[in-house]
C-alpha positions as CSV (number, residue, x, y, z in Angstrom):
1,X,72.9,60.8,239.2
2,X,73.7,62.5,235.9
3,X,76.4,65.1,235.5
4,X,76.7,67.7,233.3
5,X,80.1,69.7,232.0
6,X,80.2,73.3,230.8
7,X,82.9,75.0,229.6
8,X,83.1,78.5,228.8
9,X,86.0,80.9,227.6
10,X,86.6,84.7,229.5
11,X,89.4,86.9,228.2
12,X,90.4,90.2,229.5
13,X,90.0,92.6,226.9
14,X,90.8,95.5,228.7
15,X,95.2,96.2,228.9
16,X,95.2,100.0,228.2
17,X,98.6,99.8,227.6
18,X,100.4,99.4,231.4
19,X,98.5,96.2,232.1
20,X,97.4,96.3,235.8
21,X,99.7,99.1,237.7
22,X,97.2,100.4,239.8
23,X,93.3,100.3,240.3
24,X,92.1,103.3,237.6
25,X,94.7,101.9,234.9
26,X,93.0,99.1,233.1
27,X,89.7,98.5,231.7
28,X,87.2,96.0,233.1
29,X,86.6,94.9,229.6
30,X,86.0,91.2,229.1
31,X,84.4,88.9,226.2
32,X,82.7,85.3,227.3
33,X,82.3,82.8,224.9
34,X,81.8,79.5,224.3
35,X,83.0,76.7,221.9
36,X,80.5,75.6,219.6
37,X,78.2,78.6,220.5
38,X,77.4,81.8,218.3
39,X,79.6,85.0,219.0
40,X,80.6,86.5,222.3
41,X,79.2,88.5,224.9
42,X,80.9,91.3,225.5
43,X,81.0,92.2,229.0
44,X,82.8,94.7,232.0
45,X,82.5,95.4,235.4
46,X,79.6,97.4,237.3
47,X,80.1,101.1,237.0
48,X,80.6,100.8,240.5
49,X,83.6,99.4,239.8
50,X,84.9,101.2,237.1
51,X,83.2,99.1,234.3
52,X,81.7,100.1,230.8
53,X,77.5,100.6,231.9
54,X,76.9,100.0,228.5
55,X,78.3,96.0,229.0
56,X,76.6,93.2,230.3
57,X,78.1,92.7,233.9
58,X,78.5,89.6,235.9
59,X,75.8,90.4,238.1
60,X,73.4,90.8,234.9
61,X,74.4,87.7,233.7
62,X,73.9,86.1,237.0
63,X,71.0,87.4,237.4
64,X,69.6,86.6,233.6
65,X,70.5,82.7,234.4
66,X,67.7,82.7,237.3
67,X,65.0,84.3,235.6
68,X,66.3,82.0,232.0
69,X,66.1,78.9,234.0
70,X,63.0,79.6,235.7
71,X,61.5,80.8,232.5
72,X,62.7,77.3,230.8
73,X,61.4,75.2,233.3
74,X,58.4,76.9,233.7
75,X,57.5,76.7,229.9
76,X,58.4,72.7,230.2
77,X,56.2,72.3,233.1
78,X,53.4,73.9,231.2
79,X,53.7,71.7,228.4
80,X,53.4,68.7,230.2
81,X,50.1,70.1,232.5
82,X,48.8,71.4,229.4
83,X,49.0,75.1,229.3
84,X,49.8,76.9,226.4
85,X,51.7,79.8,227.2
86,X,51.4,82.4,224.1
87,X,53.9,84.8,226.2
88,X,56.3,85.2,228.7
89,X,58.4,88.4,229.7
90,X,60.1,88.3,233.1
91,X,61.9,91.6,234.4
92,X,63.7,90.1,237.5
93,X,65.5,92.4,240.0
94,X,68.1,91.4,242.5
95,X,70.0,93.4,245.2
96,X,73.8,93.0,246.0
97,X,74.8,93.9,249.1
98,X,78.8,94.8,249.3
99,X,80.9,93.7,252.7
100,X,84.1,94.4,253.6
101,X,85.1,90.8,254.7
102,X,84.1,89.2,251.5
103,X,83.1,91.1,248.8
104,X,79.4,90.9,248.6
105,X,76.7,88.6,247.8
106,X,73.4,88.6,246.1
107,X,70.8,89.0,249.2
108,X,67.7,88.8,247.4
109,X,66.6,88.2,243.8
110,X,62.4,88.6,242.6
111,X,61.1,87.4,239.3
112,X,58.5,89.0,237.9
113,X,57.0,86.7,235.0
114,X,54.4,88.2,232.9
115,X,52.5,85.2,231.1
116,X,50.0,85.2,228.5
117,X,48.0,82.0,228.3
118,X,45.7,81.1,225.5
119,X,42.5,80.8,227.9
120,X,41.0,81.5,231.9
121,X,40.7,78.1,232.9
122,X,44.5,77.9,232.7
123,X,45.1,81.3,234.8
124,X,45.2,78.9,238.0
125,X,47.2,76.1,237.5
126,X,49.7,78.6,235.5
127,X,49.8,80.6,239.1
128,X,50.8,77.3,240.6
129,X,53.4,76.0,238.2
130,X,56.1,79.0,239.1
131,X,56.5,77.1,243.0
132,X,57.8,73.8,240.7
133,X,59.4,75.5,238.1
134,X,61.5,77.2,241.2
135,X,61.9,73.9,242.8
136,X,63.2,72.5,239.6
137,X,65.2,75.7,238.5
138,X,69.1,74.4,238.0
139,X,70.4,78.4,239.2
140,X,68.1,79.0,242.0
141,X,69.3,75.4,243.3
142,X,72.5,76.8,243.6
143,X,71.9,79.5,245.1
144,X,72.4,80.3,248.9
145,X,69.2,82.7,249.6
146,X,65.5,82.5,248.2
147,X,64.5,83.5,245.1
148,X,60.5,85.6,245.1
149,X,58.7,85.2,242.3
150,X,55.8,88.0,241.4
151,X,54.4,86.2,238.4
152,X,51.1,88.3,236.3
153,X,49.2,85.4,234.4
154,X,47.3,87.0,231.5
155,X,44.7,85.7,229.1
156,X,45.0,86.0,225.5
């Protein structure tokens, strides 16, 4: 077994002045960043929760990692079954249900990978690479529900 380390940096950006009084007096404002990595995200809370909807919110980024580490495996896996993908675009959605006893959880999360391949005979076998690219997928191994895939394959 190999193991991995990540290390990442999130600071509070967001002391208006009287730090954390009460629930409406500080902002949700964070950055994330990362040693050895090009600039910062700059991130908040849902507007739900009082966050900046113009930020990048842990759910977002959460839910970005699953279709990112599909996508990456995916575009691996095709490389070594020989199908050259031209194009990918994936608009993933996920639902987050809140509860009272524990905050909430992701209960569902579907990726919807658009592909371009460079000819038909690929369409197939490009179909069933997303089931191993999900078995494969770091974030969806981690996670605690099942992840739907929706995948278009189109021909250049």
């Amino acid at each position: 077994m190999k193991l991995h380390t990540y290390n990442t940096t999130v600071k509070w950006t967001g002391n208006t002045g009287s730090g954390t009084t009460d629930y409406k007096s500080y902002s949700r404002d964070h950055s994330i960043s990362s040693i050895g990595k090009y600039g910062e995200i700059l991130s908040s809370s849902d507007p739900s929760f009082l966050g900046d909807k113009t930020k990048y919110n842990p759910e977002d980024l959460f839910l970005s990692s699953l279709s990112a580490c599909h996508m990456l495996w995916y575009l691996h896996l095709c490389t070594v079954n020989q199908i050259i993908v031209i194009d990918y675009v994936d608009n993933a959605t996920g639902v987050m249900e809140e509860s009272k006893e524990n905050g909430g959880r992701f209960k569902e999360v579907t990726l919807h990978p658009i592909v371009t391949v460079q000819n038909k005979n690929m369409v197939e076998k490009a179909h069933e690479i997303h089931h191993e690219a999900n078995k494969m997928c770091f974030i969806a191994n981690s996670c605690n529900f099942k992840i739907g895939h929706n995948a278009k394959i189109i021909v250049e």
